[in-house]
C-alpha positions as a Python dict, from the first residue, in 0.01 Angstrom:
ca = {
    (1, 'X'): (0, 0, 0),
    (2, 'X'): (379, 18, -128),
    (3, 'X'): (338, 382, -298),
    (4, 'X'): (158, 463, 19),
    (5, 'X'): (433, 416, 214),
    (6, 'X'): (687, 496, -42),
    (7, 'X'): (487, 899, -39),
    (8, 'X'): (512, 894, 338),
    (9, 'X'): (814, 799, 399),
    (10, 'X'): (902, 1088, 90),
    (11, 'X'): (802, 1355, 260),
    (12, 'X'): (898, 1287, 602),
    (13, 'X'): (1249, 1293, 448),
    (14, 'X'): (1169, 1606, 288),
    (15, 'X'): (1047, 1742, 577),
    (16, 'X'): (1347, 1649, 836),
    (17, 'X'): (1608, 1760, 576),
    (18, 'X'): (1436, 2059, 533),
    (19, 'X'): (1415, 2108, 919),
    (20, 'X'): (1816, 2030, 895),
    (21, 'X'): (1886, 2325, 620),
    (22, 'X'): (1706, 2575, 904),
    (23, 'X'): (1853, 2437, 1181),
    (24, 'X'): (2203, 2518, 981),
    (25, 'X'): (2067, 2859, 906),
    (26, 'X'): (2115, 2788, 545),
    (27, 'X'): (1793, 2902, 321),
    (28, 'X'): (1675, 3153, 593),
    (29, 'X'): (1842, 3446, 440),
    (30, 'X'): (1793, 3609, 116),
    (31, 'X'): (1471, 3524, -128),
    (32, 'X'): (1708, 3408, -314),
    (33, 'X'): (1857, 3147, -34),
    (34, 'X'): (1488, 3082, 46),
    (35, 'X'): (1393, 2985, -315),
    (36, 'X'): (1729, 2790, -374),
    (37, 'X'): (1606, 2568, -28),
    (38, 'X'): (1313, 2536, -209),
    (39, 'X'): (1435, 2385, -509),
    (40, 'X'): (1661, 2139, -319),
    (41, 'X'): (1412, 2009, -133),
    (42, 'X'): (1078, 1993, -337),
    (43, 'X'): (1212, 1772, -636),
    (44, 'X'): (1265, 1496, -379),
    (45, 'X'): (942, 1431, -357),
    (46, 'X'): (947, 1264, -757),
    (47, 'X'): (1302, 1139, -759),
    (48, 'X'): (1173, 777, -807),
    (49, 'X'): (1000, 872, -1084),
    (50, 'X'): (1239, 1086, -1276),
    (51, 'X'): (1629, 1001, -1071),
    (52, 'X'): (1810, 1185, -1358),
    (53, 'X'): (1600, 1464, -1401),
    (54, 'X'): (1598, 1548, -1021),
    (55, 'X'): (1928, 1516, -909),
    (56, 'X'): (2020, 1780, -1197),
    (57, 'X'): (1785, 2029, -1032),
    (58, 'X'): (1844, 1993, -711),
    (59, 'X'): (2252, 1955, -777),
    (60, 'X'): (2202, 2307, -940),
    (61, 'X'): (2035, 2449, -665),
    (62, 'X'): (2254, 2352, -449),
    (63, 'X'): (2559, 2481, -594),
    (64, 'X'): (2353, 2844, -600),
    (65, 'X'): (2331, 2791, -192),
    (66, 'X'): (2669, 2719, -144),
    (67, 'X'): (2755, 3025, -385),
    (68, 'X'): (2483, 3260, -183),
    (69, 'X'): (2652, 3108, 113),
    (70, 'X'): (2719, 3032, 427),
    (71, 'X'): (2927, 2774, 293),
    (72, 'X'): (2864, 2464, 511),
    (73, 'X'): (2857, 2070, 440),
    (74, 'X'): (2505, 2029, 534),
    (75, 'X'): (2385, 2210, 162),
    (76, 'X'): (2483, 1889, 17),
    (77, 'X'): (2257, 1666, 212),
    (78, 'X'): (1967, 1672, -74),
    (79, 'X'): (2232, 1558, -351),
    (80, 'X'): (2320, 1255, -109),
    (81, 'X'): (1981, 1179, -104),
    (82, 'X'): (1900, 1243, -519),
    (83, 'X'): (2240, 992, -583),
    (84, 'X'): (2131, 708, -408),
    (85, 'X'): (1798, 725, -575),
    (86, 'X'): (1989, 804, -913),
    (87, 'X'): (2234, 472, -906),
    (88, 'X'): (1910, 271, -925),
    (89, 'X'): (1838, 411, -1251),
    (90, 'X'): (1803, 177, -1564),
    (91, 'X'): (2016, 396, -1814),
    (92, 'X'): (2400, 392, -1757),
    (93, 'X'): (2388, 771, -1913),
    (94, 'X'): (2191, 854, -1602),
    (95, 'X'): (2341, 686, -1345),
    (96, 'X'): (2687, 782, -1456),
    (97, 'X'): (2678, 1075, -1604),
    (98, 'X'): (2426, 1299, -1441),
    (99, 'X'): (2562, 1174, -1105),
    (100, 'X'): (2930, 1196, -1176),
    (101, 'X'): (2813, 1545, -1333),
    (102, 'X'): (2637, 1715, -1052),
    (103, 'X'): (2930, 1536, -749),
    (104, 'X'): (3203, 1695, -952),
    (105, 'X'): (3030, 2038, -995),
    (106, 'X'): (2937, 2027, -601),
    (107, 'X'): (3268, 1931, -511),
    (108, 'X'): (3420, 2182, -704),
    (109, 'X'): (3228, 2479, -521),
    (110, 'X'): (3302, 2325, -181),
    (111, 'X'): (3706, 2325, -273),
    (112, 'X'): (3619, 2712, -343),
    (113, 'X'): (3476, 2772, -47),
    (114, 'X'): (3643, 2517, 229),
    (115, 'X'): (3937, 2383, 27),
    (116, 'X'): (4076, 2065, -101),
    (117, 'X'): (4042, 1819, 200),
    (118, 'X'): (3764, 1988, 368),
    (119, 'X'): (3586, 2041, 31),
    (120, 'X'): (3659, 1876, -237),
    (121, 'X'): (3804, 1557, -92),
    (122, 'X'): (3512, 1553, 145),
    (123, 'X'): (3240, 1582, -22),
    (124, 'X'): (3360, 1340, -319),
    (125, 'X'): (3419, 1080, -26),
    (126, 'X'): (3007, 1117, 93),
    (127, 'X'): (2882, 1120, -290),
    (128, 'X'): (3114, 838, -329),
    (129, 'X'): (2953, 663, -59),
    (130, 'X'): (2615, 752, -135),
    (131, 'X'): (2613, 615, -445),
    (132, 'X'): (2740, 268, -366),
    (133, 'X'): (2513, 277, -99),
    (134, 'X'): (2232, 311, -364),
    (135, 'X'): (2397, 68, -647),
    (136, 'X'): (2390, -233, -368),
    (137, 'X'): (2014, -142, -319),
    (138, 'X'): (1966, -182, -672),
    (139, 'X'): (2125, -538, -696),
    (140, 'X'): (1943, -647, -362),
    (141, 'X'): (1661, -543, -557),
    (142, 'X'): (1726, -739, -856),
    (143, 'X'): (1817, -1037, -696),
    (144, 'X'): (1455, -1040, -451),
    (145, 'X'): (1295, -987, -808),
    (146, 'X'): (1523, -1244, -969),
    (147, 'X'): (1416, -1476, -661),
    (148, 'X'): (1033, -1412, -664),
    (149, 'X'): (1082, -1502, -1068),
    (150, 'X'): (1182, -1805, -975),
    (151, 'X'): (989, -1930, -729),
    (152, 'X'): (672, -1793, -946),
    (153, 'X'): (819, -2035, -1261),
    (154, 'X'): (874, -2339, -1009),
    (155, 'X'): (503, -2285, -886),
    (156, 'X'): (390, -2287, -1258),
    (157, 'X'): (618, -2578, -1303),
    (158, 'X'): (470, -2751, -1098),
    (159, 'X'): (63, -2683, -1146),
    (160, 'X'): (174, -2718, -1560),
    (161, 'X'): (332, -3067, -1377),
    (162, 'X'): (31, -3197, -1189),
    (163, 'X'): (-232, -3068, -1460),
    (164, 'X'): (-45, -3282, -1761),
    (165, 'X'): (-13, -3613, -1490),
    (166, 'X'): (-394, -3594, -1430),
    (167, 'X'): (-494, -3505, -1796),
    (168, 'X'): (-277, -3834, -1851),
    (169, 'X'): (-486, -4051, -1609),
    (170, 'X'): (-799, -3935, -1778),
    (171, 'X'): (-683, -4033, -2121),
    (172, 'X'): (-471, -4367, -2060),
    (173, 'X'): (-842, -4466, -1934),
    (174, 'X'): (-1016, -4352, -2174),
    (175, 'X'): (-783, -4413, -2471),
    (176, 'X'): (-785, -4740, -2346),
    (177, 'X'): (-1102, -4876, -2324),
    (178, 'X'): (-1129, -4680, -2708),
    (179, 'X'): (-839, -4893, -2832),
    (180, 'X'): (-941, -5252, -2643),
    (181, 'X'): (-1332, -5194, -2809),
    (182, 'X'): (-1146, -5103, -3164),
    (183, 'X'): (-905, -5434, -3098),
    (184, 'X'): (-1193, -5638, -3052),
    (185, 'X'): (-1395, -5504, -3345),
    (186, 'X'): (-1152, -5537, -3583),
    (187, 'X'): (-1121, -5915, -3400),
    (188, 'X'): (-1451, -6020, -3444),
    (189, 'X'): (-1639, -5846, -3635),
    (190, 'X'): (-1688, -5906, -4067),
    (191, 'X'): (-1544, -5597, -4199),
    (192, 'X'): (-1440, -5465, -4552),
    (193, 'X'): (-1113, -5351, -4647),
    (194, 'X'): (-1182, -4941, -4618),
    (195, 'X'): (-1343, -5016, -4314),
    (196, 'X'): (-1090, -5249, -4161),
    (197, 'X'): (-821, -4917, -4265),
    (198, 'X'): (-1005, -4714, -4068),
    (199, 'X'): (-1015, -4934, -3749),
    (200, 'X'): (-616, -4931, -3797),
    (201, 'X'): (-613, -4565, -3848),
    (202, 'X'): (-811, -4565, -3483),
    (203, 'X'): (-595, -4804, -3321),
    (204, 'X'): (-275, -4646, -3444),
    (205, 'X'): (-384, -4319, -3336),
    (206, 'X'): (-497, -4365, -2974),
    (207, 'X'): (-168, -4566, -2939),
    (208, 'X'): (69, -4293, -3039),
    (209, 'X'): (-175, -4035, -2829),
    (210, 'X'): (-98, -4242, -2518),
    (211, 'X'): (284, -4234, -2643),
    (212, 'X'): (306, -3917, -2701),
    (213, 'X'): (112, -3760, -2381),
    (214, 'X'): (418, -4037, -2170),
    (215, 'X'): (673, -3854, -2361),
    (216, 'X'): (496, -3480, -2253),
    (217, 'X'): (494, -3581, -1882),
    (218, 'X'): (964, -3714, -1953),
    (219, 'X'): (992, -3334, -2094),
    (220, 'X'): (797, -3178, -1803),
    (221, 'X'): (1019, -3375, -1552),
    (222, 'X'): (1359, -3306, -1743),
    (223, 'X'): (1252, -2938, -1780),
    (224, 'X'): (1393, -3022, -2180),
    (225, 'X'): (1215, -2846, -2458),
    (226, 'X'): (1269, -3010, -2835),
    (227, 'X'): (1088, -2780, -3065),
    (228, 'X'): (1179, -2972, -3358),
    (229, 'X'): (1004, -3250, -3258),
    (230, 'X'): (669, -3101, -3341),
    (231, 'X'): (763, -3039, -3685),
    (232, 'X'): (917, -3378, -3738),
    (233, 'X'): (562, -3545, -3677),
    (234, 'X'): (352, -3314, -3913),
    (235, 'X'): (363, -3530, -4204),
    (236, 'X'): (315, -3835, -3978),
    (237, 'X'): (-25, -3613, -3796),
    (238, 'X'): (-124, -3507, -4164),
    (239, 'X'): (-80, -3846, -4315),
    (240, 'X'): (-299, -3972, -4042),
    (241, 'X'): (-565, -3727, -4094),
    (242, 'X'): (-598, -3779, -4492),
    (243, 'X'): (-642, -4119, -4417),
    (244, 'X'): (-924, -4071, -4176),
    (245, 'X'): (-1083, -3902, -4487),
    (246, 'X'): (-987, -3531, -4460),
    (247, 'X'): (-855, -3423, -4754),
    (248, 'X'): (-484, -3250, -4793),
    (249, 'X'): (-259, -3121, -5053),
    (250, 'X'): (-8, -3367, -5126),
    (251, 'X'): (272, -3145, -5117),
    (252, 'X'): (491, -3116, -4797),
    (253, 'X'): (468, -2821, -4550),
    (254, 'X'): (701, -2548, -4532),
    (255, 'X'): (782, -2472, -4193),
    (256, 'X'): (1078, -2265, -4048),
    (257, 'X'): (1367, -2399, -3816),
    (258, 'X'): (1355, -2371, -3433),
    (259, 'X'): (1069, -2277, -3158),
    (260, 'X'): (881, -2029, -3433),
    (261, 'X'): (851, -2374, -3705),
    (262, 'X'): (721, -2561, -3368),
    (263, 'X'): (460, -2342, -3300),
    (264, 'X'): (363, -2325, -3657),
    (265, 'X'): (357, -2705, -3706),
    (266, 'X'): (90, -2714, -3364),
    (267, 'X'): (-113, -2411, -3562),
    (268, 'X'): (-163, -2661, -3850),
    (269, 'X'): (-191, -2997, -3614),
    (270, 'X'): (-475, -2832, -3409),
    (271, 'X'): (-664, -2661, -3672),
    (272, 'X'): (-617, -2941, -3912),
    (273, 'X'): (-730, -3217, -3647),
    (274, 'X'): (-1072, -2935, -3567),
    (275, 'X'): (-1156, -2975, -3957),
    (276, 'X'): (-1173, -3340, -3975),
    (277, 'X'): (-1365, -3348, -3598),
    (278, 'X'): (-1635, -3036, -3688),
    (279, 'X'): (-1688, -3091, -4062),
    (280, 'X'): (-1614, -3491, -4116),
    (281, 'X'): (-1451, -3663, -4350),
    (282, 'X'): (-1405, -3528, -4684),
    (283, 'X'): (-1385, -3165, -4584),
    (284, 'X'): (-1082, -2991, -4811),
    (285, 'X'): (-797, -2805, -4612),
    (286, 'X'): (-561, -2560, -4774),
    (287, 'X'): (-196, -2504, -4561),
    (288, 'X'): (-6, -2238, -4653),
    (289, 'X'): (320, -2068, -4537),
    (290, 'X'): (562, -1806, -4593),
    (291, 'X'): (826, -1596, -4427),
    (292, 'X'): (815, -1257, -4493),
    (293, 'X'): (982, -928, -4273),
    (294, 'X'): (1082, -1176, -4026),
    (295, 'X'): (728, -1342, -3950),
    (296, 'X'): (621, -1718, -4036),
    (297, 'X'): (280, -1657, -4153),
    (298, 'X'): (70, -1963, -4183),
    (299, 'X'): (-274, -1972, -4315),
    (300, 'X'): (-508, -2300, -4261),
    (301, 'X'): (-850, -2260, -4490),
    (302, 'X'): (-1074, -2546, -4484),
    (303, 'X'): (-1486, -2619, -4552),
    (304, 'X'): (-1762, -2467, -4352),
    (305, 'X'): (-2056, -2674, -4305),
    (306, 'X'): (-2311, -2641, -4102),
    (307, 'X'): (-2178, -2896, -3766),
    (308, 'X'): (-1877, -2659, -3794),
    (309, 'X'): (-2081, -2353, -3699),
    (310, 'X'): (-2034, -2487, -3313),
    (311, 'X'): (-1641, -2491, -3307),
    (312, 'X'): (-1676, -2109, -3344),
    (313, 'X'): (-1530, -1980, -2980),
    (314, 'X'): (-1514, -2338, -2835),
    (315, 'X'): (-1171, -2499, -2907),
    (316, 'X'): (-964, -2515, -2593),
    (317, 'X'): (-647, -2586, -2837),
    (318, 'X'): (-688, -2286, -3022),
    (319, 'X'): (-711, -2066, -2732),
    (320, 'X'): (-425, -2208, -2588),
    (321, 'X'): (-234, -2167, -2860),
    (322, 'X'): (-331, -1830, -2857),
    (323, 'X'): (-248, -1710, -2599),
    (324, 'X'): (137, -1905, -2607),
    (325, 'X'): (179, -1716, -2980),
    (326, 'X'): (133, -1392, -2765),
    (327, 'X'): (425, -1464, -2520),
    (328, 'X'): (628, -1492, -2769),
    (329, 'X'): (478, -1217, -2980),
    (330, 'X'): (239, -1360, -3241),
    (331, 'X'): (-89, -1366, -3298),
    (332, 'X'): (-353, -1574, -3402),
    (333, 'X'): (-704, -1535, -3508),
    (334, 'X'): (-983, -1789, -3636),
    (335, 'X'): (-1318, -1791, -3768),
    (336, 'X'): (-1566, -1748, -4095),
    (337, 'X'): (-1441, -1566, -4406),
    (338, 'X'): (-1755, -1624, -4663),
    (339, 'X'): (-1812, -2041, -4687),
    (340, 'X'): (-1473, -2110, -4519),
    (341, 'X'): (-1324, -2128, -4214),
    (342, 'X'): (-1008, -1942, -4194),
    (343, 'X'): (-736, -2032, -3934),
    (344, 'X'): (-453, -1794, -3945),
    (345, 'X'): (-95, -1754, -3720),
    (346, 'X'): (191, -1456, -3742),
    (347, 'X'): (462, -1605, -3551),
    (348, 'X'): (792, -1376, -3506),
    (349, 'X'): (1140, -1559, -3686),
    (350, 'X'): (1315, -1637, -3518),
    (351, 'X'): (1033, -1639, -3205),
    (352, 'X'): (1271, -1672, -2904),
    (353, 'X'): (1637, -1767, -2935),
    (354, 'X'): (1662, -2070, -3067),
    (355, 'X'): (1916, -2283, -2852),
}
């Protein structure tokens, strides 16, 4: 509907300005006058899409009908028009130098032809004026953009806001009842010594879920990222996990400093946690890292057994995690290589700028 318009409204301009140049009598003369009309006018119609490019041509032209003559202010209506398209240009070369190029050039002819005030002076004043005219669209412009922005991120804000508090009702309830039937196992019922561990391990983790999902919902309201928390609680997540049975190297991870080491250290939490829940206890995980060319590269290889075959595709983590590597552009990909499931993340060092 905008480009509609945006055509439209082009060529009405080009029309009326062209009615304008007629009405002056200039481009009604010689071929040569005709064509030169022709080329000040017709380039108008793209000067959105290439400012720079047509504001050259039709500054050129115009300087031949002011040469071919008569000389009149009027000739120069097409460069006011190609200048305050040009100062909206993204490159500095083009909005300064093609336009202070072609006003100086045009000027110069008109002080030939109708001297300093009535040329020169004159028609630097208009250009002048043209141009502003255009750079204050440009920042009224930037700022509606710079507005919408925001009030697109607030809207997010807010959905990421009200998603996270209900995702935290559903699991303080749930969590709950999981840790009050664990309590009163581990209460009353005869248990060994491995199996009394593992109740702990189950208690311990669903309390430092609901912890941790509280302390989520105090970043979302202080709009405060700490992306070095993540990596801080990877040994405590992996320590966990070996002792509900999956089994780890003992060595610590390598992870990198700042967002791009967060990211990484949820790559291995999620795809670490789907091992243990899709192939049980006992299943062997290898972690690996590196930094090379400016990329964290982290590679998480565990089992395959048959009850993993389902996680292929399904994990809601991974996918998420996917797609947040790509805004900051990474990748991820996951799935069978041979009788192992491969889990692998290219995360750019440093990722964003790391405050």
């Amino acid at each position: 509907m905008l480009s509609q318009f945006r055509a439209r409204s082009d060529v009405g301009m080009i029309v009326l300005v062209g009615a304008l140049l007629w009405a002056s009598g200039l481009g009604t003369g010689s071929w040569q006058a005709v064509l030169a009309g022709a080329v000040q006018l017709l380039p108008l119609a793209v000067r959105r899409q290439a400012p720079g490019v047509v504001l050259a041509v039709v500054g050129a032209a115009t300087v031949a009908q002011l040469l071919l003559g008569p000389p009149r202010n009027v000739a120069y209506v097409p460069v006011l028009l190609g200048l305050y398209t040009v100062a909206a240009a993204p490159r500095q070369a083009v909005r300064w130098g093609v336009a202070g190029g072609v006003a100086v050039a045009v000027a110069v002819v008109m002080g030939e032809v109708k001297g300093l005030v009535e040329g020169t002076l004159l028609a630097l004043v208009v250009f002048g004026l043209a141009w502003t005219l255009g750079l204050e669209r440009r920042r009224h412009v930037a700022d509606r953009a710079r507005i919408a922005r925001h009030e697109v991120e607030r809207a997010a804000a807010e959905r990421r806001e009200r998603t996270a508090r209900r995702l935290h009702d559903t699991l303080a309830h749930t969590t709950t009842v999981m840790l009050v039937q664990a309590e009163a196992l581990r209460t009353t019922s005869e248990l060994s010594g491995a199996d009394r561990k593992r109740v702990d391990a189950i208690l311990s983790a669903g309390r430092e879920a609901l912890t941790e999902v509280r302390q989520t919902l105090r970043d979302l309201a202080e709009d405060d990222e700490h992306p070095g928390a993540v990596t801080a609680e990877l040994p405590e997540l992996l320590e966990r996990l070996r002792a509900a049975g999956l089994v780890l190297p003992e060595e610590p991870v390598d992870l990198p400093d700042g967002v791009a080491g967060a990211l990484a250290g949820r790559v291995i939490a999620e795809a670490a946690t789907n091992a243990l829940r899709h192939a049980g206890p006992g299943t062997r995980v290898r972690i690996s890292t590196r930094i090379r060319d400016r990329e964290s590269q982290v590679e998480i290889v565990s089992d395959l057994h048959s009850v993993a075959k389902s996680a292929e595709g399904s994990g809601f983590g991974l996918a998420s995690l996917t797609a947040e590597l790509a805004e900051h552009g990474g990748r991820l990909e996951a799935g069978p290589r041979g009788r192992r499931w491969v889990v692998r993340a290219v995360i750019p060092v440093p990722a964003v700028p790391t405050p």
